[in-house]
PyMOL commands that place a pseudoatom at each C-alpha (Angstrom):
pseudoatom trace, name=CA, resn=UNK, resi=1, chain=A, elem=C, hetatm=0, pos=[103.044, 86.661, 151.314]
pseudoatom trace, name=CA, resn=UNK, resi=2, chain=A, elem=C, hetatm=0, pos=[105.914, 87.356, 148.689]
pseudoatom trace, name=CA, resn=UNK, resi=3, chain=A, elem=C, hetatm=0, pos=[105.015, 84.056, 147.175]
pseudoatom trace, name=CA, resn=UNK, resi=4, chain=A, elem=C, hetatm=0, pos=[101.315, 84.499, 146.727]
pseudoatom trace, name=CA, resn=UNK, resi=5, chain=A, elem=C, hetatm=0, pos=[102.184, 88.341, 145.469]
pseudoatom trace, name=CA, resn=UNK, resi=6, chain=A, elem=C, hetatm=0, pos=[104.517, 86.226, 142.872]
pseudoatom trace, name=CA, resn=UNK, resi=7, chain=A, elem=C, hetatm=0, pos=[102.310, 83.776, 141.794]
pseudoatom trace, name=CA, resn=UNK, resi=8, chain=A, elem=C, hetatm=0, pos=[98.965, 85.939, 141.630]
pseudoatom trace, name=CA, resn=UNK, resi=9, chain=A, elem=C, hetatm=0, pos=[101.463, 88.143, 139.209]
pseudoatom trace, name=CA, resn=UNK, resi=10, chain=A, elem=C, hetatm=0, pos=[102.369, 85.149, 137.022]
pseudoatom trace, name=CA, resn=UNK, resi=11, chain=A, elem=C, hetatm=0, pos=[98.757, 84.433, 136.464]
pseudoatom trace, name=CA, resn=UNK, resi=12, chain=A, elem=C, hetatm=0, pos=[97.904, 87.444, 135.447]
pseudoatom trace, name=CA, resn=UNK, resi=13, chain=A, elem=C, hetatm=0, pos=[100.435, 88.272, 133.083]
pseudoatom trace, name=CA, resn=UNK, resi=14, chain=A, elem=C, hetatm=0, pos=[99.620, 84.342, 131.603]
pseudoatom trace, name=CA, resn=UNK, resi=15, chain=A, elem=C, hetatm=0, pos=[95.916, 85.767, 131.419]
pseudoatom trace, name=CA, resn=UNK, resi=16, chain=A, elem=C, hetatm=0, pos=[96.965, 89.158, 129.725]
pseudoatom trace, name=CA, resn=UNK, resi=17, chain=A, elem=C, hetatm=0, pos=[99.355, 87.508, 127.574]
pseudoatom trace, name=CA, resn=UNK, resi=18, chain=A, elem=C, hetatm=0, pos=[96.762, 84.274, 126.161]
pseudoatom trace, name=CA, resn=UNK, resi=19, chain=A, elem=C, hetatm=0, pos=[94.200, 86.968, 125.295]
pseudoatom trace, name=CA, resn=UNK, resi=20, chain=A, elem=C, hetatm=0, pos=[97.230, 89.649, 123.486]
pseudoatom trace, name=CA, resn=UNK, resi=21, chain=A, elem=C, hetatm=0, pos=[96.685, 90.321, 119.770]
pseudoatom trace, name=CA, resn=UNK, resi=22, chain=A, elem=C, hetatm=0, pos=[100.646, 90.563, 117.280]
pseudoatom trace, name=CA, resn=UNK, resi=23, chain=A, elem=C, hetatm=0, pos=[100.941, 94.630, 117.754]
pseudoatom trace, name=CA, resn=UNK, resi=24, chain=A, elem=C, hetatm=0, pos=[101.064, 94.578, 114.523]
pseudoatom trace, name=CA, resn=UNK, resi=25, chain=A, elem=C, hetatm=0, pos=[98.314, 93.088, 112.745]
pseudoatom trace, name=CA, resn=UNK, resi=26, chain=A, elem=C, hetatm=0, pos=[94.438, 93.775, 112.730]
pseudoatom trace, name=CA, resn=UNK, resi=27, chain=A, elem=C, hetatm=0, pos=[93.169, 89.828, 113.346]
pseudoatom trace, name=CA, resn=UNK, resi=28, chain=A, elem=C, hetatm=0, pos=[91.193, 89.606, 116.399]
pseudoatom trace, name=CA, resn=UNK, resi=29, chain=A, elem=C, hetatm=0, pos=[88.101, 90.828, 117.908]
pseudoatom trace, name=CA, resn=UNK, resi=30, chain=A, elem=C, hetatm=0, pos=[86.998, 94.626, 117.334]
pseudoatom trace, name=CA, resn=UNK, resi=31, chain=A, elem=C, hetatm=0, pos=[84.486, 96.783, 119.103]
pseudoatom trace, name=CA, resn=UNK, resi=32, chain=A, elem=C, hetatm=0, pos=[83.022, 99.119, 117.093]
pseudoatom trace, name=CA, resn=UNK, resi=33, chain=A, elem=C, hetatm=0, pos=[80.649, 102.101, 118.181]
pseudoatom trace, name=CA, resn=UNK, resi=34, chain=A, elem=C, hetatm=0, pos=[78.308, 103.438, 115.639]
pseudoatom trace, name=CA, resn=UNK, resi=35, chain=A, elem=C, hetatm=0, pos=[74.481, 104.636, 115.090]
pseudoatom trace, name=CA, resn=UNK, resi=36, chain=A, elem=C, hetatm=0, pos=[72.388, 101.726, 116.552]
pseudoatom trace, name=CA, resn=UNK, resi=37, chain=A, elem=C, hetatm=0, pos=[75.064, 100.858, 119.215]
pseudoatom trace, name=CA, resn=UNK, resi=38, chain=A, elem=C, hetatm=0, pos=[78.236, 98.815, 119.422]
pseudoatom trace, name=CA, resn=UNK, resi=39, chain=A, elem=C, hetatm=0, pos=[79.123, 95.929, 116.911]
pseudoatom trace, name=CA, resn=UNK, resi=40, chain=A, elem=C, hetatm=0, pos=[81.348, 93.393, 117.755]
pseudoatom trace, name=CA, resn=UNK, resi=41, chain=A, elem=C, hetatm=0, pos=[83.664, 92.443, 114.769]
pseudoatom trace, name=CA, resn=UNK, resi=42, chain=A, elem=C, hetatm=0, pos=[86.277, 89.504, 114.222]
pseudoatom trace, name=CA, resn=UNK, resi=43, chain=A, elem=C, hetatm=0, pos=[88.883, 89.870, 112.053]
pseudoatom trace, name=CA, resn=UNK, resi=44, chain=A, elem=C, hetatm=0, pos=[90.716, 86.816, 110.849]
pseudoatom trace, name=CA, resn=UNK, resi=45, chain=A, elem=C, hetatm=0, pos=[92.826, 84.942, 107.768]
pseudoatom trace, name=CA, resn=UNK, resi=46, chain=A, elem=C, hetatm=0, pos=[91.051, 84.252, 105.218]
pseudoatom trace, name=CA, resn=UNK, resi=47, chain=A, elem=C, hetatm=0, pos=[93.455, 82.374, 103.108]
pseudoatom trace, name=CA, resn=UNK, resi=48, chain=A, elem=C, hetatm=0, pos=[96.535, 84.622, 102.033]
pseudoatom trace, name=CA, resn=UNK, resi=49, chain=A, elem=C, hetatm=0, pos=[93.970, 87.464, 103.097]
pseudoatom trace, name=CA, resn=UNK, resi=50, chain=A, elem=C, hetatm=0, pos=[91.935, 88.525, 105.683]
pseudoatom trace, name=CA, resn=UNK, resi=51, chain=A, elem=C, hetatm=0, pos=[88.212, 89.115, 106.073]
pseudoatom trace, name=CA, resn=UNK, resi=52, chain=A, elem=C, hetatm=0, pos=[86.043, 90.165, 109.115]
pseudoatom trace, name=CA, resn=UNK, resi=53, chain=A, elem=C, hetatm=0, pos=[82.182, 89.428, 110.109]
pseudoatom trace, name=CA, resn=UNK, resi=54, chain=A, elem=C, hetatm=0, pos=[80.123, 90.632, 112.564]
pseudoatom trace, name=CA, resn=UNK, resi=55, chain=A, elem=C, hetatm=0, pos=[79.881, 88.474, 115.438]
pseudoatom trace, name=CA, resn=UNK, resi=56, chain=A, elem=C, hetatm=0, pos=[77.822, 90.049, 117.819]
pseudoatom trace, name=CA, resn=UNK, resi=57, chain=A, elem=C, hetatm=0, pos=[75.043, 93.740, 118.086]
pseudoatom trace, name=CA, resn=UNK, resi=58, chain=A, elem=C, hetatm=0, pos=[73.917, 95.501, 120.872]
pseudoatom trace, name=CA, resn=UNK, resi=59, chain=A, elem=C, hetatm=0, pos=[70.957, 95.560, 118.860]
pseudoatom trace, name=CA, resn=UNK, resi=60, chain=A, elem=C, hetatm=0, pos=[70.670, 92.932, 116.736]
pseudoatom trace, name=CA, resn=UNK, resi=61, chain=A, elem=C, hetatm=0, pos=[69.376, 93.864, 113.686]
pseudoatom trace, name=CA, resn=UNK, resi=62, chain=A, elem=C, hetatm=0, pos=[67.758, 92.793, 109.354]
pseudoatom trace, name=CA, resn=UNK, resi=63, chain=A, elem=C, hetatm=0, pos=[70.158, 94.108, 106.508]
pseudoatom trace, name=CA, resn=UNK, resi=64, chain=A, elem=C, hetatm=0, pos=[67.300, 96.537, 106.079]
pseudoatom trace, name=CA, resn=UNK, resi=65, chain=A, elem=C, hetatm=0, pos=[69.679, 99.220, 104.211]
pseudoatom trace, name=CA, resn=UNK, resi=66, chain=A, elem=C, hetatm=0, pos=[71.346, 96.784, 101.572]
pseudoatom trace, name=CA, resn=UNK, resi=67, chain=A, elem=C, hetatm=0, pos=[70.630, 97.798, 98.160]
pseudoatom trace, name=CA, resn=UNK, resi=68, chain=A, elem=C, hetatm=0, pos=[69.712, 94.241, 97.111]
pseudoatom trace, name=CA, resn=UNK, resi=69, chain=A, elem=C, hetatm=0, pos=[66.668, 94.094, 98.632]
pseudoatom trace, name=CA, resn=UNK, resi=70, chain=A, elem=C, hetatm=0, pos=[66.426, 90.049, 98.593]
pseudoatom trace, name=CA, resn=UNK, resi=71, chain=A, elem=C, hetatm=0, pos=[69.001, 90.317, 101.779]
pseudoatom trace, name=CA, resn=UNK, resi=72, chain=A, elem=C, hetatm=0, pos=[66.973, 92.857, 103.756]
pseudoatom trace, name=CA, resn=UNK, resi=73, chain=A, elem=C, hetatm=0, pos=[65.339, 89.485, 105.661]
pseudoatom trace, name=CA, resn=UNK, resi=74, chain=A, elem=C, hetatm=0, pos=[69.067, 88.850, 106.531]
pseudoatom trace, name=CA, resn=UNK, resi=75, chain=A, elem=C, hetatm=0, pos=[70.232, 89.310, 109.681]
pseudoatom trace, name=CA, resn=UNK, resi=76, chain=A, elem=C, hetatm=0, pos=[73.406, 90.754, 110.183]
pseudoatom trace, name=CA, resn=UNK, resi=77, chain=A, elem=C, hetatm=0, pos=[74.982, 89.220, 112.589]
pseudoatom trace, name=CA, resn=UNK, resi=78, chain=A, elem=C, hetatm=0, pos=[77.214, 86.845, 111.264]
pseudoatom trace, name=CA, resn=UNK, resi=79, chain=A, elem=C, hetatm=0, pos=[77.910, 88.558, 107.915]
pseudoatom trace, name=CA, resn=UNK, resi=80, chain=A, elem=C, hetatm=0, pos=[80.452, 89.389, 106.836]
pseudoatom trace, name=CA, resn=UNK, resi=81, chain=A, elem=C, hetatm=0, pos=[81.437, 92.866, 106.004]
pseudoatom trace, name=CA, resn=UNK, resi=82, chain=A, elem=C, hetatm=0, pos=[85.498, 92.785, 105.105]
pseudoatom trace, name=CA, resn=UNK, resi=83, chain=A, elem=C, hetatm=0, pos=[87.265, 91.105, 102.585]
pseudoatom trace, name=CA, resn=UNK, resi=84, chain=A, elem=C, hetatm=0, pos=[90.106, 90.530, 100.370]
pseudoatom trace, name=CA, resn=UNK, resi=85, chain=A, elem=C, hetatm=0, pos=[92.272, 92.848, 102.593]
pseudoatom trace, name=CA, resn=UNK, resi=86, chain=A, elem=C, hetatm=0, pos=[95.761, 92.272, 101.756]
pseudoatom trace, name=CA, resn=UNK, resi=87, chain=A, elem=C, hetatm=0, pos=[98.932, 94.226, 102.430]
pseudoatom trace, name=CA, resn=UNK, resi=88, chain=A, elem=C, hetatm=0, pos=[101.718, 95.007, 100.506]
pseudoatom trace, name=CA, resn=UNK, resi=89, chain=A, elem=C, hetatm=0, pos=[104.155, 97.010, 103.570]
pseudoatom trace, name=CA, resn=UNK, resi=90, chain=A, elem=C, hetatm=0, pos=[102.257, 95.032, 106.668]
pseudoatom trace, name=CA, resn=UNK, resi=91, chain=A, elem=C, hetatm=0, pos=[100.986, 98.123, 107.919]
pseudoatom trace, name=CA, resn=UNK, resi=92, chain=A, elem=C, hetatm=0, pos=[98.130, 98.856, 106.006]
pseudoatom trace, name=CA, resn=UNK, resi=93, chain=A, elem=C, hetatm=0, pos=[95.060, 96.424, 104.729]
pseudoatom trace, name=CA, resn=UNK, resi=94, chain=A, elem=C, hetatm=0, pos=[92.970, 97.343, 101.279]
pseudoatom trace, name=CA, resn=UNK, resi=95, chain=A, elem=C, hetatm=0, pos=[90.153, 95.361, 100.707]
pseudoatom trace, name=CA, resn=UNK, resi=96, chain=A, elem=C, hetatm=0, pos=[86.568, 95.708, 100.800]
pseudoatom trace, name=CA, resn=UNK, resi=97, chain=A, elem=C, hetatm=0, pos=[83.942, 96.648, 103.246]
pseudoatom trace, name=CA, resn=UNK, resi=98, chain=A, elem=C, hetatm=0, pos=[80.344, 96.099, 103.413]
pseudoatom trace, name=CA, resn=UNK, resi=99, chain=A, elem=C, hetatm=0, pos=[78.246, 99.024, 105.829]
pseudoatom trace, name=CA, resn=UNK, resi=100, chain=A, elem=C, hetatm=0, pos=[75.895, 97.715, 107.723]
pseudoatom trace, name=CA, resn=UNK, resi=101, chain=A, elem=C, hetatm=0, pos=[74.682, 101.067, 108.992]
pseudoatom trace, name=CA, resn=UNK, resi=102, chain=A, elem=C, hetatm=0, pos=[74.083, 102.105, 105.691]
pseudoatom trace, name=CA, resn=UNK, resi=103, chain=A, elem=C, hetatm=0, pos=[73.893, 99.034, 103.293]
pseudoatom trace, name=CA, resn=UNK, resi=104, chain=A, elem=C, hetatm=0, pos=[76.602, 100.227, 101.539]
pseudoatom trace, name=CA, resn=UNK, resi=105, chain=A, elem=C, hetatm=0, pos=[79.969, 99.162, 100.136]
pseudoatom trace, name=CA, resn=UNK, resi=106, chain=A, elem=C, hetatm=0, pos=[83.147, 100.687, 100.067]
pseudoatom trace, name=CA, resn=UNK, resi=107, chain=A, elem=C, hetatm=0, pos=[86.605, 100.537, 98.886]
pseudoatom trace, name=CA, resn=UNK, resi=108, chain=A, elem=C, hetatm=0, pos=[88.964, 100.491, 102.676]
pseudoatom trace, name=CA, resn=UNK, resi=109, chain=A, elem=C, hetatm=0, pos=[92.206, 100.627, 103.873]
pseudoatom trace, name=CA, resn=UNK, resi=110, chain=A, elem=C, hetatm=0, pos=[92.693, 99.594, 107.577]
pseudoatom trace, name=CA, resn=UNK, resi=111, chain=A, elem=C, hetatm=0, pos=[95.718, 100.719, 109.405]
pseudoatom trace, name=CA, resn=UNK, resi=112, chain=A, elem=C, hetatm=0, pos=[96.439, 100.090, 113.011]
pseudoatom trace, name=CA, resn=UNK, resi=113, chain=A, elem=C, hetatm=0, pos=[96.744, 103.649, 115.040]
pseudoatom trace, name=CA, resn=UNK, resi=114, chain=A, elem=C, hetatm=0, pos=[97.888, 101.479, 117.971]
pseudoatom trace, name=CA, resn=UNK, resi=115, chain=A, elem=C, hetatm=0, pos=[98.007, 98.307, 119.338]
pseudoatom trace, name=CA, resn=UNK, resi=116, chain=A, elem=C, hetatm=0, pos=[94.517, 98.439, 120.764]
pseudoatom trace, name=CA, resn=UNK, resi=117, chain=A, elem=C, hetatm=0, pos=[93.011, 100.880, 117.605]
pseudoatom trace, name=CA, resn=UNK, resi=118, chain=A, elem=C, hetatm=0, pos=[92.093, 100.567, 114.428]
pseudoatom trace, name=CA, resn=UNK, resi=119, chain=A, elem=C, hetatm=0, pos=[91.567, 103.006, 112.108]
pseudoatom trace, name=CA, resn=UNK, resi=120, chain=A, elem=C, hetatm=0, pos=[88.634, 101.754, 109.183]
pseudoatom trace, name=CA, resn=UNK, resi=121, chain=A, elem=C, hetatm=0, pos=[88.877, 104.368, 106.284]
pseudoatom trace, name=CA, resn=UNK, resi=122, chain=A, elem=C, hetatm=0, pos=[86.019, 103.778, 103.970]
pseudoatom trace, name=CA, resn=UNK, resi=123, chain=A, elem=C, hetatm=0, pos=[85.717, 105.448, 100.268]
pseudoatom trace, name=CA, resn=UNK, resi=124, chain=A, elem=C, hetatm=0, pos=[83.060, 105.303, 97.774]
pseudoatom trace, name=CA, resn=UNK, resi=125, chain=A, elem=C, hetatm=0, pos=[83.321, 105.727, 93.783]
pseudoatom trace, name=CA, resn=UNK, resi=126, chain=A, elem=C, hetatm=0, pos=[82.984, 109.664, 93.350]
pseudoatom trace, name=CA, resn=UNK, resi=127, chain=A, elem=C, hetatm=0, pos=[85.353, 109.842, 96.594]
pseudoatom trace, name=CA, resn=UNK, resi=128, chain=A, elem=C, hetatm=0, pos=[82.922, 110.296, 99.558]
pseudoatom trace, name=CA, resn=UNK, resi=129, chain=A, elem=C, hetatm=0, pos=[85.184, 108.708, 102.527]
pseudoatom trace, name=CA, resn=UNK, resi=130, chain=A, elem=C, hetatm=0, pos=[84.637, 108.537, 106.214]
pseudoatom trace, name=CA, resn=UNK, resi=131, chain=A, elem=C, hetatm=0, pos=[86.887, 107.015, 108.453]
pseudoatom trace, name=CA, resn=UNK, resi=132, chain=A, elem=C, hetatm=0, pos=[86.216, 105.296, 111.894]
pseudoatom trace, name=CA, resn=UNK, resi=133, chain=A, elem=C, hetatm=0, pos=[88.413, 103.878, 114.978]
pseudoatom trace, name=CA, resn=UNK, resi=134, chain=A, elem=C, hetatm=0, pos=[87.381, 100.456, 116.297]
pseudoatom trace, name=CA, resn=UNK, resi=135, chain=A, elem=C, hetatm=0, pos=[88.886, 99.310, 119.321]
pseudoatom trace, name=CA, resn=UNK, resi=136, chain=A, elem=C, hetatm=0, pos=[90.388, 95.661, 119.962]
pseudoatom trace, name=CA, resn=UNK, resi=137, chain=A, elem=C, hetatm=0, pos=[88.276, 93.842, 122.671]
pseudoatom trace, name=CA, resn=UNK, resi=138, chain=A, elem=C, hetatm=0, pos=[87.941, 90.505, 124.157]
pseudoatom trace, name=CA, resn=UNK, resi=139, chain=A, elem=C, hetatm=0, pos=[84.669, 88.888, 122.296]
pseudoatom trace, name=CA, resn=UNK, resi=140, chain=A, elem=C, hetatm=0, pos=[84.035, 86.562, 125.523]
pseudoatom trace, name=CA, resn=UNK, resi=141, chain=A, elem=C, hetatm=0, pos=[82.287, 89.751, 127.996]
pseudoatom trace, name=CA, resn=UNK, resi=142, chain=A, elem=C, hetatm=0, pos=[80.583, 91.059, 124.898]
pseudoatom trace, name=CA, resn=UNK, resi=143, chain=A, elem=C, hetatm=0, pos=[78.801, 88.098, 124.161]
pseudoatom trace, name=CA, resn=UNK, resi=144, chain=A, elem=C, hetatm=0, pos=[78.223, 86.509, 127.826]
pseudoatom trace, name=CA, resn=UNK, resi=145, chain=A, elem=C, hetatm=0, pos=[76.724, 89.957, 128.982]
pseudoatom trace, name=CA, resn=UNK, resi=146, chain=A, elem=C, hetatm=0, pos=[74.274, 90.221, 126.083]
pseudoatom trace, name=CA, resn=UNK, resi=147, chain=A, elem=C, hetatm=0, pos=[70.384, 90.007, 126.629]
pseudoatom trace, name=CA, resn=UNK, resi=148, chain=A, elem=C, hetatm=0, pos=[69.535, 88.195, 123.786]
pseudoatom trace, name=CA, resn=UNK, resi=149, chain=A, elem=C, hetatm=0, pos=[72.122, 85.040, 124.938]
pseudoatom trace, name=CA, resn=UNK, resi=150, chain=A, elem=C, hetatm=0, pos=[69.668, 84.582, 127.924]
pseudoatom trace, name=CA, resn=UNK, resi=151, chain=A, elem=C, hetatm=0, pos=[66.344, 84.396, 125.532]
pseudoatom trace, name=CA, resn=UNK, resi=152, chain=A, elem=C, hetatm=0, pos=[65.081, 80.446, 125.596]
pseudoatom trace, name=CA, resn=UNK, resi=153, chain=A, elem=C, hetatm=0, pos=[64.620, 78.887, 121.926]
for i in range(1, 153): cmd.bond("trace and resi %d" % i, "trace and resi %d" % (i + 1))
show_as sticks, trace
zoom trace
């Protein structure tokens, strides 16, 4: 029984530890909750930056808001809506960000509240700011559970 107890331990902690983020930096897979539902965004290296897309919706949606209107066919999963975040201390990210809930751009800084959160402050020109907390996730649930990955082509 001991042994069993043992090993079932082991594999957990080699499950826990294959799907564990660095503490310390922002790549990996965030959930974040907003007006239409949750988005599911992926933060990676981009380069000697990093950038992040949308990889999955709860309700998939067009790039209706975005003030060009030539991308308001676009769908926006898949887009991406970070970039050119770079850090000068390792604990904070400035860069770029791209709204999806309201088509608009902003100047951010991302800093990491926690392992598992991520706070997104967003600024415009004139200095309207809002800031949000994503939380890290595994992508894998997300996207399995979805509806729309059981429609038929």
């Amino acid at each position: 029984m001991k042994k069993i107890i043992a090993m079932l331990f082991a594999v957990t902690l080699c499950l826990t530890s294959a799907f564990a983020q660095p503490d310390n930096s922002p790549i990996g897979d965030w959930l974040r909750n907003g007006k239409e539902g949750w988005t599911l965004i992926s933060i990676e290296e981009c380069k000697d930056k990093l950038c992040g897309s949308i990889l999955k919706m709860e309700l998939p949606q067009k790039d209706l808001l975005n003030d060009d209107q030539s991308m308001h066919d676009r769908d926006l999963e898949g887009i991406s809506i970070l970039s050119d975040l770079k850090t000068p201390n390792g604990r904070q990210w400035t860069g770029k960000l791209y709204d999806s809930e309201d088509g608009k751009n902003y100047t951010s800084v991302l800093s990491l509240k926690d392992p598992r959160t991520l706070k997104v402050a967003s600024c415009r020109d004139g200095g309207f700011c809002k800031t949000e907390l994503w939380t890290r996730t595994i992508k894998a649930p997300l996207i399995q559970s979805s509806p729309n990955n059981n429609k038929k082509s």
